[in-house]
N, C-alpha and C positions, 0 to 999 in steps of 0.2 A: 950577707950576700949583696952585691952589688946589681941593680937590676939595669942591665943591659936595652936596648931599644927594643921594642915588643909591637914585632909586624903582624896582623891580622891579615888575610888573604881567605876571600870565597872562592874556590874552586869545584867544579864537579869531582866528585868521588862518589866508588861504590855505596850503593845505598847502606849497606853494614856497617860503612865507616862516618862517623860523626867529625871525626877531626886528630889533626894529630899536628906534633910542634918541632922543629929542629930548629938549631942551631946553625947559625951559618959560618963564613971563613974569618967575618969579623967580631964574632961573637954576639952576636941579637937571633934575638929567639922569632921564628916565622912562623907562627900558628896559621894552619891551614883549616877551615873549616868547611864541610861539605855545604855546597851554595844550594842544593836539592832539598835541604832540608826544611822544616819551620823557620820563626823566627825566633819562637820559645825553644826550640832545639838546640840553634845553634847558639844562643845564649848559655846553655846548659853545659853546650862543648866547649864554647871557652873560658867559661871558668873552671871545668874539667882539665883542661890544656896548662892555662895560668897554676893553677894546683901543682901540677906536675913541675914549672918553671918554681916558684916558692920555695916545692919542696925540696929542690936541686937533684932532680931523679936523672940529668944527667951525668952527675959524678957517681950516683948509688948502685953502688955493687950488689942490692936484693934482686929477688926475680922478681922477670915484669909483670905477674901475677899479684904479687906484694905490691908492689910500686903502683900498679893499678888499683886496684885495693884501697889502700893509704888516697888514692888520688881524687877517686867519688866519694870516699867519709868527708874533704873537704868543701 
């Protein structure tokens, strides 16, 4: 896999949410991480996030039960 530009971004989100990562129009991946959080936390989310990127769970046809799963064992 080819790894594409890898944007980090603090942002507020709901306190249940730690962080999540899209994809954009030119293909680099924007992890979003909740700025409310620690700084051990949000450490924790992005490599949760990056996990996700590795593991190419935007092409993967599992459910995102699985895909989450597979994504905190890394």
């Amino acid at each position: 896999m080819t790894m594409e530009q890898i944007i980090i971004r603090y942002i507020d989100l709901p306190y249940r949410s730690k962080g999540y990562v899209q994809r954009d129009a030119e293909g680099d991946y924007n992890i979003y991480i909740n700025a409310r959080l620690s700084y051990n936390t949000q450490q924790t989310a992005i490599k949760h996030e990056m996990a996700h990127i590795k593991n190419g769970d935007f092409d993967n046809k599992q459910s995102i039960s699985n895909v989450e799963r597979i994504a905190s064992c890394n």
